[in-house]
C-alpha positions as CSV (number, residue, x, y, z in Angstrom):
1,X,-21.8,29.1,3.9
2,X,-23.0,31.8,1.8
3,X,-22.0,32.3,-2.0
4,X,-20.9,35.4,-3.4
5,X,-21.0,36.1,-6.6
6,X,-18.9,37.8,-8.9
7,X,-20.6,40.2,-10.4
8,X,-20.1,40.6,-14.3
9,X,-20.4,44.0,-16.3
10,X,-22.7,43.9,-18.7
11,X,-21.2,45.2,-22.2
12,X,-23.7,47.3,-24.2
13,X,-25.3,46.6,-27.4
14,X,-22.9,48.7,-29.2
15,X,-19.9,46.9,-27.4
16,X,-21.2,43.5,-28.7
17,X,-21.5,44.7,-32.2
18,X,-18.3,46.2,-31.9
19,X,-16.8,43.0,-31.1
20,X,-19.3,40.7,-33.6
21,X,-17.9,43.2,-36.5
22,X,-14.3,42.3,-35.1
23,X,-14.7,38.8,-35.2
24,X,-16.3,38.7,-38.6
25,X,-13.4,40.6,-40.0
26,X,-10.9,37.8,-38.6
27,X,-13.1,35.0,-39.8
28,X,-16.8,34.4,-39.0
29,X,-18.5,35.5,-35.3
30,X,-19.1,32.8,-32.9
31,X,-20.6,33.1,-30.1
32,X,-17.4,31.8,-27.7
33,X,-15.5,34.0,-29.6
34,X,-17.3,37.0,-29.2
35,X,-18.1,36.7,-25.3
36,X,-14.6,36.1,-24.4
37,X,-13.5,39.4,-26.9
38,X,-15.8,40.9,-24.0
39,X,-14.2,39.1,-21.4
40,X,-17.2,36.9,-19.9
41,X,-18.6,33.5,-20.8
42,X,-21.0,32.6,-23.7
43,X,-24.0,31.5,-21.2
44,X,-23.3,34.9,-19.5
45,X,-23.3,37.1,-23.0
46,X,-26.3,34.9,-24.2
47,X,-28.1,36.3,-20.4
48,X,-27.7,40.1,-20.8
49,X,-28.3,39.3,-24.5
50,X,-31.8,38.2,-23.4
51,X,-32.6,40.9,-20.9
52,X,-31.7,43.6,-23.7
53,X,-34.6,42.1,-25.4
54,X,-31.9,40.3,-28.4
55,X,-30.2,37.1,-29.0
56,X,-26.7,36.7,-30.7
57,X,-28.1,35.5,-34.2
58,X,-30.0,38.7,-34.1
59,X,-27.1,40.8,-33.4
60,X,-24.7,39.0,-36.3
61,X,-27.6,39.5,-38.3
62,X,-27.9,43.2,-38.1
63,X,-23.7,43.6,-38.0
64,X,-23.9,41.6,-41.0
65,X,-26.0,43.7,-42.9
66,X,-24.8,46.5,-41.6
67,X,-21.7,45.8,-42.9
68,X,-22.5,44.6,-46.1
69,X,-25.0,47.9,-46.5
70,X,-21.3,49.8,-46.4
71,X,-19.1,47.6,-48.5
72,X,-22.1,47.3,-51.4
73,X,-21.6,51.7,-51.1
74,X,-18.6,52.6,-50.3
75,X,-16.2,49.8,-52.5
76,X,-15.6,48.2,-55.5
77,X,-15.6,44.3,-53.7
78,X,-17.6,42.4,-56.0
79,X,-20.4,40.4,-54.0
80,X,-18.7,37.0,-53.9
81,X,-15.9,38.4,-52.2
82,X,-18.4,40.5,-49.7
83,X,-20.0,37.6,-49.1
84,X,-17.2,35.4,-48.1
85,X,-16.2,38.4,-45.8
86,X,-19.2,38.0,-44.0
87,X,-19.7,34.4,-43.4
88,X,-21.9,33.5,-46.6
89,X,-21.8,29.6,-48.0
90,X,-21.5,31.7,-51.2
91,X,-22.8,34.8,-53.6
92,X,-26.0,33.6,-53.8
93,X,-27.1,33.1,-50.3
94,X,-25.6,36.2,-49.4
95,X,-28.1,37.9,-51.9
96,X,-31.1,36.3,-51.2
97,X,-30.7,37.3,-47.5
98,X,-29.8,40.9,-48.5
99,X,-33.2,40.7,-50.9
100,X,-34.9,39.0,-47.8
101,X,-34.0,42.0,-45.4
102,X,-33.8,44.8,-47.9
103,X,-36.3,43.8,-50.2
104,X,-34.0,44.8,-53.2
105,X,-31.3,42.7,-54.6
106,X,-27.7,43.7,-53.4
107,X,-26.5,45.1,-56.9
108,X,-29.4,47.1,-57.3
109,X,-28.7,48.3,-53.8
110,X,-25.2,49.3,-55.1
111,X,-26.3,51.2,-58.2
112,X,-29.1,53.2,-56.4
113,X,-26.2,53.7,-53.6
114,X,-23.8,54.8,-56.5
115,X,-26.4,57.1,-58.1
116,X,-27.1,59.0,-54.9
117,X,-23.6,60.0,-54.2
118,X,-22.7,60.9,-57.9
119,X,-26.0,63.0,-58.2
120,X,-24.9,64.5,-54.8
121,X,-21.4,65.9,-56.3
């Protein structure tokens, strides 16, 4: 008897981002959570995670700072609160993994961000 196999679409980067951001706004982005947003299993997502060339912790990471790049300029949310947001124990280890990435500290990131757009007006 021969096996057929279903064959799965393979969501882009950009769909799996998409649908990180999505789960990080209603709470924190897990992987299960995440794949079936997309429709197919976690062991499937993690696959054509893999032959992109990425993993899942990758992509949170870059959504993640991504996200917290747009909230430090674009809003007033102090960084506890933008931490929280995105999945941080707390204020502090959300800054030392911004520093870590960025290699500036989150509120300097906001001033130089804030100093850029009023010198632009």
């Amino acid at each position: 008897m021969r096996r057929i196999m279903k064959r799965v679409s393979t969501p882009s980067r950009y769909a799996v981002r998409a649908a990180i951001a999505a789960s990080l706004r209603q709470d924190r982005a897990v992987l299960r959570q995440t794949a079936h947003r997309l429709g197919i299993s976690a062991r499937s997502l993690q696959r054509r995670l893999a032959e992109m060339g990425t993993t899942y912790a990758e992509l949170v990471a870059e959504v993640r700072l991504d996200t917290a790049c747009h909230l430090l300029a674009e809003s007033d949310e102090n960084i506890a609160d933008i931490a929280a947001r995105l999945g941080f124990a707390g204020a502090s280890s959300f800054s030392r993994n911004f520093a870590r990435l960025m290699k500036i500290q989150p509120n300097v990131y906001r001033r130089q961000q804030s100093n850029r757009t009023n010198g632009s007006k």
